[in-house]
Structures are given as structure tokens and as C-alpha cells.
mmCIF file as Biopython writes it, N, C-alpha, C and O atoms, coordinates in Angstrom:
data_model
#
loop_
_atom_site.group_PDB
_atom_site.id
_atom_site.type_symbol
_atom_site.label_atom_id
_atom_site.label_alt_id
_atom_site.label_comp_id
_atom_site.label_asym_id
_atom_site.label_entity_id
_atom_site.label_seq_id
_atom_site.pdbx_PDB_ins_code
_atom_site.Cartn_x
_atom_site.Cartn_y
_atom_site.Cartn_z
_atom_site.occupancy
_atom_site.B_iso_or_equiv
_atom_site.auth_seq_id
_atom_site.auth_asym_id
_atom_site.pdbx_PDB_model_num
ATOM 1   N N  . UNK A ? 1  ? 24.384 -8.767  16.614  1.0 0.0 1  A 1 
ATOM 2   C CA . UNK A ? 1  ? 23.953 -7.689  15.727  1.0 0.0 1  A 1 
ATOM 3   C C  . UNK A ? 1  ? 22.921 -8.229  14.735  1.0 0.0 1  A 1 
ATOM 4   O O  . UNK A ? 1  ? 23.042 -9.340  14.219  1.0 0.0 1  A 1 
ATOM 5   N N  . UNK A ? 2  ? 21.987 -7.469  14.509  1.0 0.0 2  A 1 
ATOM 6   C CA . UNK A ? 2  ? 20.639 -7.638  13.685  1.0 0.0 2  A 1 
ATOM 7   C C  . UNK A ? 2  ? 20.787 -7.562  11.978  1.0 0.0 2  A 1 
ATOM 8   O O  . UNK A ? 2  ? 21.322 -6.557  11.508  1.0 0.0 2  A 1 
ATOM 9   N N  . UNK A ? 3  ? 20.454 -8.304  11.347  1.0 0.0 3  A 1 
ATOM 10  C CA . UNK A ? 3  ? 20.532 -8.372  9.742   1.0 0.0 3  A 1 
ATOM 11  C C  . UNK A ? 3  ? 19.306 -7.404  9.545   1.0 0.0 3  A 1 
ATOM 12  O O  . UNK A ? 3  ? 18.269 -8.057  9.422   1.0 0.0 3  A 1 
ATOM 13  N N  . UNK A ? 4  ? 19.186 -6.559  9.504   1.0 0.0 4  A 1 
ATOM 14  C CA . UNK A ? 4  ? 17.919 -5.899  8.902   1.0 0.0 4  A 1 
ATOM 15  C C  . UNK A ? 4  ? 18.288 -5.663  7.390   1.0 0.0 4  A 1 
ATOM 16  O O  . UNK A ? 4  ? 19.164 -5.050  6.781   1.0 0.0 4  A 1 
ATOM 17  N N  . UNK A ? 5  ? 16.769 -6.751  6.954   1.0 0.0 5  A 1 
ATOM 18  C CA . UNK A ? 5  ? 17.295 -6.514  5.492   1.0 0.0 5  A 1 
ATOM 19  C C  . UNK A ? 5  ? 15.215 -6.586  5.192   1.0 0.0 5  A 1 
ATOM 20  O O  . UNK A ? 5  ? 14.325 -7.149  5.829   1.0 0.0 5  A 1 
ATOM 21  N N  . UNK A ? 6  ? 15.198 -5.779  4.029   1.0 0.0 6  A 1 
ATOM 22  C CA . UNK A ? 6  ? 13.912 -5.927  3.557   1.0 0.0 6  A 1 
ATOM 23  C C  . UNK A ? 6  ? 13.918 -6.003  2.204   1.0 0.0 6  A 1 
ATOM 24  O O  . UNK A ? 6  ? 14.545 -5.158  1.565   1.0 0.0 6  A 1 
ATOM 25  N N  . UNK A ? 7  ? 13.235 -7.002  1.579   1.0 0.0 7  A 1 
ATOM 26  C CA . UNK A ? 7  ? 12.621 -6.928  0.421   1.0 0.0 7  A 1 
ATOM 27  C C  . UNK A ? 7  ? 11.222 -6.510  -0.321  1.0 0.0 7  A 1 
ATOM 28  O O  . UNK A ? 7  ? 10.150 -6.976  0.063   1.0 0.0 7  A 1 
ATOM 29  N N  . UNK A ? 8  ? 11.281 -5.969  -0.966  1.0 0.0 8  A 1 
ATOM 30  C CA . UNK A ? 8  ? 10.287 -5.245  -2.152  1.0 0.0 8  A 1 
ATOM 31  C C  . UNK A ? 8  ? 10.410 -5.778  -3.739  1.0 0.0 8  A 1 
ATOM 32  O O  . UNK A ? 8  ? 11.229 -5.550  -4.629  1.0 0.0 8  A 1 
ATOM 33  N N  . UNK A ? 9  ? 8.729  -6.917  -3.628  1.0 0.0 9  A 1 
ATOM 34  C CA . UNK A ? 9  ? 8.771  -7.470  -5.198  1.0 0.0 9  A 1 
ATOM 35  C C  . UNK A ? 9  ? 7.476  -6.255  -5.519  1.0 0.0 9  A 1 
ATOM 36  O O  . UNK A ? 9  ? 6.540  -5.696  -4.948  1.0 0.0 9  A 1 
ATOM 37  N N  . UNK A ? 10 ? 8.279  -6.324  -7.048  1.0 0.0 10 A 1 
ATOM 38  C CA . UNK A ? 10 ? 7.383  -5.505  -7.912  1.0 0.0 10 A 1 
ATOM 39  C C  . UNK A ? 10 ? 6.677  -6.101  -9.034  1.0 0.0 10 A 1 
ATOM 40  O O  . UNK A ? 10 ? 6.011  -5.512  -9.886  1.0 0.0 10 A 1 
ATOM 41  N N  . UNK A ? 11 ? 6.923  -7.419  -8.919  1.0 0.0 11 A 1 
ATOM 42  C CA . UNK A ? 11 ? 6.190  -8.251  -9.764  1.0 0.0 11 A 1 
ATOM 43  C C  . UNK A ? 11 ? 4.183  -8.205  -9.449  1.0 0.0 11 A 1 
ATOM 44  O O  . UNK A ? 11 ? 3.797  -8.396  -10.602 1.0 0.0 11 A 1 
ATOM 45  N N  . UNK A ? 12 ? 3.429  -8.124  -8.946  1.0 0.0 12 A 1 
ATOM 46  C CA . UNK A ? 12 ? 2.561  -7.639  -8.816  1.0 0.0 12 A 1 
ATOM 47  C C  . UNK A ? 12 ? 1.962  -6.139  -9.821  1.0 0.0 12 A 1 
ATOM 48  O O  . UNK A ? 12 ? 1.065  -5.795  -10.591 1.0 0.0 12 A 1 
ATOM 49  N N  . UNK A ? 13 ? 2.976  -5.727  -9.260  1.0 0.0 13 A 1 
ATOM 50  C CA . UNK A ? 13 ? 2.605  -4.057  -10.169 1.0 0.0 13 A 1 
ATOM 51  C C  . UNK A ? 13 ? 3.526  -3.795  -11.383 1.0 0.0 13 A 1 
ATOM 52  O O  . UNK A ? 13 ? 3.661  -2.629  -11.756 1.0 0.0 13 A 1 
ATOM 53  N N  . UNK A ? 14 ? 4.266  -4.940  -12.124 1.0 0.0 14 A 1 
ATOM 54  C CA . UNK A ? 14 ? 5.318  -4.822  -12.772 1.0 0.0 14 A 1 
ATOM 55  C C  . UNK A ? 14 ? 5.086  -3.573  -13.791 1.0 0.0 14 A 1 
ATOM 56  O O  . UNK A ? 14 ? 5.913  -2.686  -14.003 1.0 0.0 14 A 1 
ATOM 57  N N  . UNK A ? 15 ? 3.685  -3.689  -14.430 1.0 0.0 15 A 1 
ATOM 58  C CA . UNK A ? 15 ? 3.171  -2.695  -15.549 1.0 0.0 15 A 1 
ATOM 59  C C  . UNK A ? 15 ? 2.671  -1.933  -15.017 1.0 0.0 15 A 1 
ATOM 60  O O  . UNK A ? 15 ? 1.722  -1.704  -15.767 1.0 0.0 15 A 1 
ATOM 61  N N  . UNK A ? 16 ? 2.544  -1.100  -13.957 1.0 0.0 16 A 1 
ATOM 62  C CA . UNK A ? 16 ? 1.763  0.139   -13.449 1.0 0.0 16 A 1 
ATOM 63  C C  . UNK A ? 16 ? 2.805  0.992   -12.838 1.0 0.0 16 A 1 
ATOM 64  O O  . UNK A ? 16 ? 3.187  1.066   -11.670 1.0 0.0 16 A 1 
ATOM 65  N N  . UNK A ? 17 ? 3.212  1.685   -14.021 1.0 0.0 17 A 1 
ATOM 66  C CA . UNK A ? 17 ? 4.943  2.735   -13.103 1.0 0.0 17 A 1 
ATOM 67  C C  . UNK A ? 17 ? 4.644  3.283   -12.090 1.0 0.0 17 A 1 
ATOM 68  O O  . UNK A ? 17 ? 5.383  3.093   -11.124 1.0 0.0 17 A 1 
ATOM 69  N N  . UNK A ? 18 ? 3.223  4.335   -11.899 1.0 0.0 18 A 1 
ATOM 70  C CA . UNK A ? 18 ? 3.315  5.176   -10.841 1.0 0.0 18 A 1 
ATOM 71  C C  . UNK A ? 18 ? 2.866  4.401   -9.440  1.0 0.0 18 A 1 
ATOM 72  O O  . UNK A ? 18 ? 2.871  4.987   -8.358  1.0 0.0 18 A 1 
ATOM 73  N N  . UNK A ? 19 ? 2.456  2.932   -9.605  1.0 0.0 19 A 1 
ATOM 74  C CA . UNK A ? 19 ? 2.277  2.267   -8.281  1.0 0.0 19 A 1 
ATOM 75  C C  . UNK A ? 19 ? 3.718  1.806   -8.249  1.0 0.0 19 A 1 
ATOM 76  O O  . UNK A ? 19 ? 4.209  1.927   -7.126  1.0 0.0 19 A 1 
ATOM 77  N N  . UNK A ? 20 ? 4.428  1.377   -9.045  1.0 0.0 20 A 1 
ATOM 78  C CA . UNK A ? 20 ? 5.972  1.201   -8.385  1.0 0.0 20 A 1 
ATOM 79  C C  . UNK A ? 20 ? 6.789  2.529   -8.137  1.0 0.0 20 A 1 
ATOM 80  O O  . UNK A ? 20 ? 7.565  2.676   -7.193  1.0 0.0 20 A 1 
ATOM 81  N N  . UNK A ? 21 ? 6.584  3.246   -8.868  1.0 0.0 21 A 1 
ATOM 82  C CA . UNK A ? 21 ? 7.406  4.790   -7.907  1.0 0.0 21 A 1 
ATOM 83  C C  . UNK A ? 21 ? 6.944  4.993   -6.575  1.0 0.0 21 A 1 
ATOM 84  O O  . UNK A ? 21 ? 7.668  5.127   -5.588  1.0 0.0 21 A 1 
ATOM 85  N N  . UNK A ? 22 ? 5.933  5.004   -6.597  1.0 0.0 22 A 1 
ATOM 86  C CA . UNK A ? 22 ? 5.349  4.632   -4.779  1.0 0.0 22 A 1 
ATOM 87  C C  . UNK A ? 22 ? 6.036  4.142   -4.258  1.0 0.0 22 A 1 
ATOM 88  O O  . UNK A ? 22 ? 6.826  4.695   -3.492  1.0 0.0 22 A 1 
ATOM 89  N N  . UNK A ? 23 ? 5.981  2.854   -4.495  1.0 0.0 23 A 1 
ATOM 90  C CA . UNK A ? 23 ? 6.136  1.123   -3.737  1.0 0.0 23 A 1 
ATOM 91  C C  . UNK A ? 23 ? 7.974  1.551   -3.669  1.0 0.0 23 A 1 
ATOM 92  O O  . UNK A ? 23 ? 8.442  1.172   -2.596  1.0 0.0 23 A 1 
ATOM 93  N N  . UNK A ? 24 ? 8.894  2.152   -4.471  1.0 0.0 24 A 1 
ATOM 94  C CA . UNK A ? 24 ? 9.885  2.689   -4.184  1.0 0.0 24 A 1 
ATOM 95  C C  . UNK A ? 24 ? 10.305 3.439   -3.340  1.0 0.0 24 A 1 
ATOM 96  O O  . UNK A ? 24 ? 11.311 3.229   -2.662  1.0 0.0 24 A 1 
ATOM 97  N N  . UNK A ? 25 ? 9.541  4.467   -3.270  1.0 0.0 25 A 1 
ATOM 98  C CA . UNK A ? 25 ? 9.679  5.579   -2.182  1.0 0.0 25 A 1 
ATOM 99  C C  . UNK A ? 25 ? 9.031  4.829   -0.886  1.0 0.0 25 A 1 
ATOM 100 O O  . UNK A ? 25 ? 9.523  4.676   0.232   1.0 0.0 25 A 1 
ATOM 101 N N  . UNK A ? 26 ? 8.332  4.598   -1.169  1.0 0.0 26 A 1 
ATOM 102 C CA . UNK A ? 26 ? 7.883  3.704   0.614   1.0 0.0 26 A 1 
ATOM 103 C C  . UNK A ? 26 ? 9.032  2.988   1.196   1.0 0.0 26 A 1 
ATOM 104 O O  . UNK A ? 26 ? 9.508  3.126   2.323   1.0 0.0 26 A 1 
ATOM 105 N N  . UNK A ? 27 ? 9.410  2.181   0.223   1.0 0.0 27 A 1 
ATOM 106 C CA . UNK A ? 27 ? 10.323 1.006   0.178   1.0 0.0 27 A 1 
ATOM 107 C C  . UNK A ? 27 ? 11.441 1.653   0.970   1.0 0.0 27 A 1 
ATOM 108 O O  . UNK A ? 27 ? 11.617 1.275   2.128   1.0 0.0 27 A 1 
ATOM 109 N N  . UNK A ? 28 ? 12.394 2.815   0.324   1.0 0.0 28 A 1 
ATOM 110 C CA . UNK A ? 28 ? 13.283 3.316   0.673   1.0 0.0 28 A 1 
ATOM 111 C C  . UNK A ? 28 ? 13.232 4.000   1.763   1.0 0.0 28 A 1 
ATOM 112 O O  . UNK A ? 28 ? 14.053 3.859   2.669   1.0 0.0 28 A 1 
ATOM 113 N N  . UNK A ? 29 ? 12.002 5.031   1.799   1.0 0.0 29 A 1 
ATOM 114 C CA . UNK A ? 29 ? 11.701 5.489   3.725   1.0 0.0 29 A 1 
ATOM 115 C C  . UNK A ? 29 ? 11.714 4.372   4.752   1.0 0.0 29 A 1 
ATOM 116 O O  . UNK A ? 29 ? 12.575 4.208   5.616   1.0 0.0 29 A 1 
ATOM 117 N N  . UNK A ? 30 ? 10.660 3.643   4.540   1.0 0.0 30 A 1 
ATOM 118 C CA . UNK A ? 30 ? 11.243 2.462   5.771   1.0 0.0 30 A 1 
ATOM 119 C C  . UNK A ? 30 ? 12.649 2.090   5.653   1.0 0.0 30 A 1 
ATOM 120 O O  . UNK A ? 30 ? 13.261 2.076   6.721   1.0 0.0 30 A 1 
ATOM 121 N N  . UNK A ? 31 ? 13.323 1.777   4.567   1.0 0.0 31 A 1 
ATOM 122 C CA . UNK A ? 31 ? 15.055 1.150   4.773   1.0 0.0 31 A 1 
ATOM 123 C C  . UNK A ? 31 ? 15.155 2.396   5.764   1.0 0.0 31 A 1 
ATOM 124 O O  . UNK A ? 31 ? 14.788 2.017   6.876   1.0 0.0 31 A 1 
ATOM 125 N N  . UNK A ? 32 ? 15.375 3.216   5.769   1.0 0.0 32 A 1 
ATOM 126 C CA . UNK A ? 32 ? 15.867 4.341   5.932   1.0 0.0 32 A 1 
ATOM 127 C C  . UNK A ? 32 ? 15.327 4.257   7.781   1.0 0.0 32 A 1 
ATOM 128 O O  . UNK A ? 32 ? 16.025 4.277   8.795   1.0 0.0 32 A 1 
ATOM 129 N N  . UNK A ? 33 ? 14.182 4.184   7.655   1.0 0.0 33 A 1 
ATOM 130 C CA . UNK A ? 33 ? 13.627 4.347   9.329   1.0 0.0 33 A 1 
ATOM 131 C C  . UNK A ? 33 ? 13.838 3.362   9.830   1.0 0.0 33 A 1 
ATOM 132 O O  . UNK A ? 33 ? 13.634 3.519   11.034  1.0 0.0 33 A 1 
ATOM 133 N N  . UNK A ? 34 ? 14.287 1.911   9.524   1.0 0.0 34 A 1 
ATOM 134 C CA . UNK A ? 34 ? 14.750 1.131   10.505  1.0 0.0 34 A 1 
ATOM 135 C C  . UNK A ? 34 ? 15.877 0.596   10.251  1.0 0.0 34 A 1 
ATOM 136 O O  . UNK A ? 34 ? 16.080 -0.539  10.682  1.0 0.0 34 A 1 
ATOM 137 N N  . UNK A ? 35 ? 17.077 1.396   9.353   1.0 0.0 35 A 1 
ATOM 138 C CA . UNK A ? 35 ? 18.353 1.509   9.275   1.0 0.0 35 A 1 
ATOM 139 C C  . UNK A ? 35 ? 18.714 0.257   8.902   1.0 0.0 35 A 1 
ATOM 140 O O  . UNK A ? 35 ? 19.662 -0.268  9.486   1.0 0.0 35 A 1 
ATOM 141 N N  . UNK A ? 36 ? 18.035 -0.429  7.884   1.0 0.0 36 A 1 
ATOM 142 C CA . UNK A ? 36 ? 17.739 -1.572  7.424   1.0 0.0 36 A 1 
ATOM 143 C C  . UNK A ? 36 ? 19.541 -1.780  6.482   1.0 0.0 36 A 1 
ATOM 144 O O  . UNK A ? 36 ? 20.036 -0.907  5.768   1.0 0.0 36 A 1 
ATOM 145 N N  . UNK A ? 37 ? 20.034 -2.851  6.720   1.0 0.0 37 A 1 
ATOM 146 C CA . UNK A ? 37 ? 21.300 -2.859  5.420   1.0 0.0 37 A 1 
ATOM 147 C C  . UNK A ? 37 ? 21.406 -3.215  4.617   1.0 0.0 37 A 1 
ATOM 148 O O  . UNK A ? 37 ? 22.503 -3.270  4.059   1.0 0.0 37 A 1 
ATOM 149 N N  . UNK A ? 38 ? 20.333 -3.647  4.125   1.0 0.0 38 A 1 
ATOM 150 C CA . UNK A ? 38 ? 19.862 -4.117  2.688   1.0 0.0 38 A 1 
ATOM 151 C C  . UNK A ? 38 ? 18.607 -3.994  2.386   1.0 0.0 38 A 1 
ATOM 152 O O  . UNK A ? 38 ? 17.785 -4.150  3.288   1.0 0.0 38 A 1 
ATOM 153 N N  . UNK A ? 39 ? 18.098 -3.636  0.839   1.0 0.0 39 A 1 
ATOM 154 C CA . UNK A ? 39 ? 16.776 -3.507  0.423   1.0 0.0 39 A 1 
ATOM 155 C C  . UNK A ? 39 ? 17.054 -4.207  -1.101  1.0 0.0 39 A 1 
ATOM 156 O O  . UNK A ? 39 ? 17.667 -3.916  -2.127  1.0 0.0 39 A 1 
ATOM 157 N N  . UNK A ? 40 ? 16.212 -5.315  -0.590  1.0 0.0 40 A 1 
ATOM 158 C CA . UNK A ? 40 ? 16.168 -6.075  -1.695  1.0 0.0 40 A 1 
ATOM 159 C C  . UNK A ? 40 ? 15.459 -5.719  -2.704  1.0 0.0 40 A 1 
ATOM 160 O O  . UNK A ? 40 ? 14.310 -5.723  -2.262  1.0 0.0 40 A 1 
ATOM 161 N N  . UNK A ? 41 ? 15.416 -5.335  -4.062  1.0 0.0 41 A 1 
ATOM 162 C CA . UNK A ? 41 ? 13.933 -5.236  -4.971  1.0 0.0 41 A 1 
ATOM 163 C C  . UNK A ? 41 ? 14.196 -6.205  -6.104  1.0 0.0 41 A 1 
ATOM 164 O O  . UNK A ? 41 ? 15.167 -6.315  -6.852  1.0 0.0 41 A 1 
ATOM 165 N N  . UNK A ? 42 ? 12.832 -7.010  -6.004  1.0 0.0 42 A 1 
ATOM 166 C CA . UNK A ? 42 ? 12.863 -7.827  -7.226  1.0 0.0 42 A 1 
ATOM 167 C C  . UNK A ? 42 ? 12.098 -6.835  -8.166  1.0 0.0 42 A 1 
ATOM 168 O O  . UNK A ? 42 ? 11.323 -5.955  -7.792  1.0 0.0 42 A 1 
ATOM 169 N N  . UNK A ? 43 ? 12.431 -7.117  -9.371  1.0 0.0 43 A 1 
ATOM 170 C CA . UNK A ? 43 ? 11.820 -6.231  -10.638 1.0 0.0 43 A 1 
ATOM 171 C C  . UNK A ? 43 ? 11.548 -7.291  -11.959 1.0 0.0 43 A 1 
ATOM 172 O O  . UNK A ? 43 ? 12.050 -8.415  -11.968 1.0 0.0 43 A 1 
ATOM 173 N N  . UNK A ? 44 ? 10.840 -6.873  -12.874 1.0 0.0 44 A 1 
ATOM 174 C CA . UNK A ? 44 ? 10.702 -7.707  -13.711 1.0 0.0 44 A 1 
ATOM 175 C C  . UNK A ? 44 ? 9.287  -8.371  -13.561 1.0 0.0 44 A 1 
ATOM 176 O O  . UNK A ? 44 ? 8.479  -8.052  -12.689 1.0 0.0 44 A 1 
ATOM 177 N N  . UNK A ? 45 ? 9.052  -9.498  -14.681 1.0 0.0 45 A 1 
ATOM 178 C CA . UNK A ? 45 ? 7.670  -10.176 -14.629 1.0 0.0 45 A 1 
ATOM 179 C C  . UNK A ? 45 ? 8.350  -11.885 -14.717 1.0 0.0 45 A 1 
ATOM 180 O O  . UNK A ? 45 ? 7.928  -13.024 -14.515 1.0 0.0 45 A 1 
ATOM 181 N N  . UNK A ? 46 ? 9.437  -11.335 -15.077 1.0 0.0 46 A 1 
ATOM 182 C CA . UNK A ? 46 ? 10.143 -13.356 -15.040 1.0 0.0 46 A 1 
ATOM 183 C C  . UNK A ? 46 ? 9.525  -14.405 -16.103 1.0 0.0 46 A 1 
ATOM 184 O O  . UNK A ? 46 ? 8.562  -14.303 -16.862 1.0 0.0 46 A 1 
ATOM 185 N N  . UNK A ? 47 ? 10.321 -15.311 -15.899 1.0 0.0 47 A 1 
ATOM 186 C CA . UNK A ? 47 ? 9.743  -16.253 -16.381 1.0 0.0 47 A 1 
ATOM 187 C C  . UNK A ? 47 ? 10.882 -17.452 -16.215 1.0 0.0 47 A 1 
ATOM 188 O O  . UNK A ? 47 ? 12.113 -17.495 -16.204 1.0 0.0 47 A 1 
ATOM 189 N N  . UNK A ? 48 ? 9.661  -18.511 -16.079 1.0 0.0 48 A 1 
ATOM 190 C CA . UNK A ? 48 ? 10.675 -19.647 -16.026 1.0 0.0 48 A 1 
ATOM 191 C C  . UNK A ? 48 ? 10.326 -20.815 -17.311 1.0 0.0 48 A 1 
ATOM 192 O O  . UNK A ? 48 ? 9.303  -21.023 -17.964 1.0 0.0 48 A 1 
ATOM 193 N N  . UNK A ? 49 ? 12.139 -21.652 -17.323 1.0 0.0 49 A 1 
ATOM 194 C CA . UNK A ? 49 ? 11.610 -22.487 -18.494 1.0 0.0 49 A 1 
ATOM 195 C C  . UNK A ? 49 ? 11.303 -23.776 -18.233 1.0 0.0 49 A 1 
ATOM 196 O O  . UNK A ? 49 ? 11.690 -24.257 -17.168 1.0 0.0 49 A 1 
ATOM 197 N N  . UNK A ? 50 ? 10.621 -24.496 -19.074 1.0 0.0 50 A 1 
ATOM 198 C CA . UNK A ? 50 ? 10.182 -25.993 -18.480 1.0 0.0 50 A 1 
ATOM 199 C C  . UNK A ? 50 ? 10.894 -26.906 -19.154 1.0 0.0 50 A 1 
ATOM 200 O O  . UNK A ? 50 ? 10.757 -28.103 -18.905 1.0 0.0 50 A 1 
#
């Protein structure tokens, strides 16, 4: 049996809402059309410490 799992980072578009409401709804139609069992979304802009 197949792991279908997809992820969606939003770090790219972190500050532009209506390109991530998109990038959501896309996101979720494909889970959806290839019955995917997980949809990963990273969110945020991060940061790491040194």
C-alpha cells in the first residue's frame, strides 16, 4: 500500500494571504484527487538560532 502524502511550504509566500488561500485550495484539491493521507503544510517564515 502507497503512502501518499504531499507537502505544501508557504514560506515563499508567507506575507501574501491571497497567494496562500490559493496555494491552499490547490493544495487541498489535489489531496483530495489523489486520495493523498496526508497534507503536510509548513507555515510561518521561521527562524533558526546560531
Amino acid at each position: 500500500m502507497s503512502t501518499r502524502r504531499l507537502t505544501l511550504d508557504l514560506h515563499p509566500i508567507f506575507n501574501q494571504g491571497d497567494k496562500i488561500d490559493a496555494a491552499l485550495e490547490n493544495a487541498l484539491a489535489e489531496a483530495q484527487r489523489k486520495k493523498a493521507r496526508e497534507l503536510e503544510i509548513i507555515c510561518g517564515i521561521g527562524k533558526t538560532s546560531a
